[in-house]
C-alpha positions in Angstrom: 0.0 0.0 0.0 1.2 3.3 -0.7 0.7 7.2 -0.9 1.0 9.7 -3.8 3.5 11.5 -2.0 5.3 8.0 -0.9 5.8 6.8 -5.0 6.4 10.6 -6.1 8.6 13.8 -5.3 7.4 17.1 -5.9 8.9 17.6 -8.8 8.2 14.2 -10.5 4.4 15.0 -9.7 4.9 18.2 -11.5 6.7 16.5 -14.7 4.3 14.1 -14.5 1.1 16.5 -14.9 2.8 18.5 -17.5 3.4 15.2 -19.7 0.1 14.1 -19.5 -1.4 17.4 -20.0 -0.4 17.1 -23.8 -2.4 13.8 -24.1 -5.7 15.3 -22.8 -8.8 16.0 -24.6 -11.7 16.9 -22.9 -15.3 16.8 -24.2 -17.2 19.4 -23.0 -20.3 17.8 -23.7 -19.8 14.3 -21.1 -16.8 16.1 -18.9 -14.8 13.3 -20.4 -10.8 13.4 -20.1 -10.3 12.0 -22.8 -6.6 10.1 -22.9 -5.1 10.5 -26.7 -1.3 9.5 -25.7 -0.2 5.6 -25.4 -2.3 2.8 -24.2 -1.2 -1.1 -23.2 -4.3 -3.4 -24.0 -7.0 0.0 -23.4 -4.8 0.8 -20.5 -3.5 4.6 -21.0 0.1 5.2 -19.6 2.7 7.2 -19.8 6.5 7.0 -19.6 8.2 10.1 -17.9 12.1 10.7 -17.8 13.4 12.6 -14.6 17.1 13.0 -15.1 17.9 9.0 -15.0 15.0 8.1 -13.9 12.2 6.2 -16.2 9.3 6.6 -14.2 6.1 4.6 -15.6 2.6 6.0 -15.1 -0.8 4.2 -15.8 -3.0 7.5 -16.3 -6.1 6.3 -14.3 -4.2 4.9 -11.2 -1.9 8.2 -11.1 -5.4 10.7 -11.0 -7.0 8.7 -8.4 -4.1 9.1 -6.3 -3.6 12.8 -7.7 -6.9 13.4 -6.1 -6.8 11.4 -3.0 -3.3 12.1 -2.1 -3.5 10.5 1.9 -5.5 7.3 1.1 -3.4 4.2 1.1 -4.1 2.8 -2.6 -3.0 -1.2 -3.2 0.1 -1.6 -5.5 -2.3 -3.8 -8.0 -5.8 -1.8 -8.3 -8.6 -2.5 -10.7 -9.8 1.0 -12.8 -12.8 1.1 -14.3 -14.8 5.1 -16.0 -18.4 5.3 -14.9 -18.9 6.9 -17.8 -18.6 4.1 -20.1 -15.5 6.0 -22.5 -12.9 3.5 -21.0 -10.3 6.2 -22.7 -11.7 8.3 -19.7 -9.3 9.6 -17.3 -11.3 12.2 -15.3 -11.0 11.6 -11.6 -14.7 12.1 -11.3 -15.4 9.6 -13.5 -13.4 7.2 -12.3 -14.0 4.3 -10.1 -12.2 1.3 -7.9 -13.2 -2.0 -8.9 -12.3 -4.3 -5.9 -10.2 -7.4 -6.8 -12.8 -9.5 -4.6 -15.9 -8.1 -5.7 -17.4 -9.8 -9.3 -17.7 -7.5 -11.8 -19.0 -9.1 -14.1 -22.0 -9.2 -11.7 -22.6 -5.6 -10.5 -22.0 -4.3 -14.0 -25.6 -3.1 -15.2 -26.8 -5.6 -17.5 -28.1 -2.4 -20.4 -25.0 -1.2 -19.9 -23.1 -4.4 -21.4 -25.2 -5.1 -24.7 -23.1 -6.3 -27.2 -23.0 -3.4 -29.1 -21.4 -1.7 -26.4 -19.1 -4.4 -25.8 -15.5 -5.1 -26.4 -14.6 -7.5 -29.7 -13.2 -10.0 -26.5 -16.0 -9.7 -24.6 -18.2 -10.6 -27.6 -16.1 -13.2 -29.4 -16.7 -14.6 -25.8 -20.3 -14.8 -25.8 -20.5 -16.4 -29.3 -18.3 -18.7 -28.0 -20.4 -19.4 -24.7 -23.5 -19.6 -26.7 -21.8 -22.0 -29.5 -20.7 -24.3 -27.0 -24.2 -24.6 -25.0 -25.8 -25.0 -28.0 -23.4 -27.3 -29.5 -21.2 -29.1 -27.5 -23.6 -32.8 -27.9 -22.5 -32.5 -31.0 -18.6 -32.7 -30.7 -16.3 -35.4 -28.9 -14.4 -33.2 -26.8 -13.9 -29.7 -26.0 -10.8 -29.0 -29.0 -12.8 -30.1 -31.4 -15.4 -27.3 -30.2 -12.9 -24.9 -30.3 -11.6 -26.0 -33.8 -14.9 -25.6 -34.9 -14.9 -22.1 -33.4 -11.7 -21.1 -34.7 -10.0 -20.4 -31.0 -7.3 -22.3 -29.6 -8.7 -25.0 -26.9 -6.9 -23.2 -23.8 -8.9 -19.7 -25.0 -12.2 -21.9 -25.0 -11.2 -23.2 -21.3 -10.9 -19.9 -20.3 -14.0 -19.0 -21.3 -15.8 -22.0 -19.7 -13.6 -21.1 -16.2 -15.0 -17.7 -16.6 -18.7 -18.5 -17.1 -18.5 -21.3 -14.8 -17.1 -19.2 -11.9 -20.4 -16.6 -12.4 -23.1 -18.0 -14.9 -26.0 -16.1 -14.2 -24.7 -12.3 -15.7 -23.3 -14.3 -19.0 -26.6 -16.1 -19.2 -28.3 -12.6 -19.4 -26.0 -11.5 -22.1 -26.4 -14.6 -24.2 -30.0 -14.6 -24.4 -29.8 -10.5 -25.2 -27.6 -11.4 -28.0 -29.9 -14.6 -29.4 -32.6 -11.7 -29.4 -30.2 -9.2 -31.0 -29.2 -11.8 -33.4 -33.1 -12.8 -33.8 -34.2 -9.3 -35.1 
C-alpha cells in the first residue's frame, strides 16, 4: 500500500502532470478526459524521464491518487470510467473495482449489450453460446474450439469464466440470441 506522496517527489508529480497534460482532450459535452497519448491493451500510460529516472505512469491509477493524495491505494488496483469511454481519465469519472468483488455481476446488464461491448467480450459470448448450443455435438472440447476457430486453452478460459459466475453471462447470451433474432 502506498501514498501519492510516498511513490512521487514534488517535482516528479509536476513533470508528470505536464506530460500528461499534452495527451488530454476533454469533451465538453460528457466532462470526459479523454486520454489520446499511449495505451497497453486499453490501459493509458505514460512514460516520464526525470534526469535517470524512467518513471512509468498508468493515467487512471496516477489521477486517483492525484486526487486522494492521503489514502493508502493497493500496489495492483482494478480502474474502471463510470462513464462508459474507457479512454476516460477524469478523476470524477473514475472508479475502484475491488479485486474480490465480481464484476461481471454488479456491471448493469443495459449497460453491457453487445454493441457496447468489447470484440473479446463478444467473441466470448459467441463462443459461450456455440458451446451450449453445440457441444452434444462434438467429442471433446478442441474439437469445439476447432470448430470455433479459437485455440482449446482460450475456449477453457472461457468455460472457467462462465463457470465461476453463470447467471450475468446467461443474461448477455439470451440479449444477443434476441439481438441476433431481429
Amino acid at each position: 500500500m502506498a501514498k501519492l506522496h510516498d511513490i512521487y517527489t514534488e517535482e516528479e508529480l509536476n513533470l508528470i502532470i505536464d506530460e500528461i497534460s499534452k495527451h488530454i482532450e476533454v469533451d465538453t459535452e460528457t466532462d470526459c478526459c479523454v486520454w489520446k497519448g499511449p495505451t497497453d491493451k486499453a490501459t493509458p500510460y505514460l512514460i516520464v524521464t526525470a534526469g535517470y529516472k524512467r518513471i512509468y505512469v498508468t493515467i487512471k491509477r496516477f489521477f486517483l491518487m492525484y486526487e486522494n493524495p492521503d489514502r493508502n491505494f493497493k500496489y495492483r488496483i482494478k480502474v474502471d470510467s463510470t462513464c462508459g469511454n474507457i479512454m476516460c481519465v477524469n478523476p470524477y469519472h473514475l472508479q475502484i473495482i475491488e479485486e474480490s468483488s465480481n464484476y461481471m455481476a454488479d456491471k448493469k446488464v443495459e449497460n453491457a449489450m453487445p454493441v457496447k461491448m468489447k470484440k473479446a467480450t463478444q467473441r466470448m459470448i459467441e463462443a459461450l453460446r456455440f458451446y451450449k448450443n453445440n457441444r452434444y455435438l462434438y467429442d471433446t472440447d478442441g474439437e469445439v474450439a476447432i470448430k470455433l476457430g479459437i485455440s482449446h486453452p482460450t475456449l477453457s478460459k472461457y468455460l472457467g469464466i462462465y463457470r465461476d459466475n453463470p447467471e450475468p453471462w446467461d443474461v448477455l447470451i439470451n440479449e444477443y440470441n434476441e439481438n441476433k433474432d431481429e
